[in-house]
C-alpha positions, 0 to 999 in steps of 0.5 A: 925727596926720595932717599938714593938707596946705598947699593944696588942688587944685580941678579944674574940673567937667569930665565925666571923658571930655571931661577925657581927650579922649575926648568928641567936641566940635562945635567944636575943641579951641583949644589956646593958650600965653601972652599975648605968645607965644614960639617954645616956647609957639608951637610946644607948642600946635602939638606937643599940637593934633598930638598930641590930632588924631592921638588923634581930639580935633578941635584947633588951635593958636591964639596969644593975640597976634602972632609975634614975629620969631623965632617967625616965621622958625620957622613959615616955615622948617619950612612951618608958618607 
């Protein structure tokens, strides 16, 4: 008898392309972290906006709240902030 699986995973209705990144949006694609980012969540948004412009999907890196202190040294040290 077939196992019954635990749980379920529901993708949201995104059309295919636009879920890979191949559609092009009129505004661009806003990649955020957590709430109360940190120096990773920070600079893994700048890491996949990169990433999605460098593939020809318009993107920005946007934090859902202030820099911290160590966020910040980060961003200015390596001319980012």
């Amino acid at each position: 008898m077939p196992s019954t699986p635990r749980f379920a995973l529901s993708l949201p209705a995104i059309p295919l392309l636009a879920w890979c990144g191949m559609a092009q949006a009129a505004e661009p694609l806003l990649v955020v972290g957590h709430i109360h980012p940190d120096t990773d969540s920070i600079c893994s948004a700048i890491g996949v906006a990169y990433l999605k412009t460098a593939q020809g999907v318009p993107a920005e890196a946007v934090a859902q709240g202030p820099v911290n202190a160590e966020t910040r040294y980060v961003l200015e040290t390596f001319g980012l902030a």
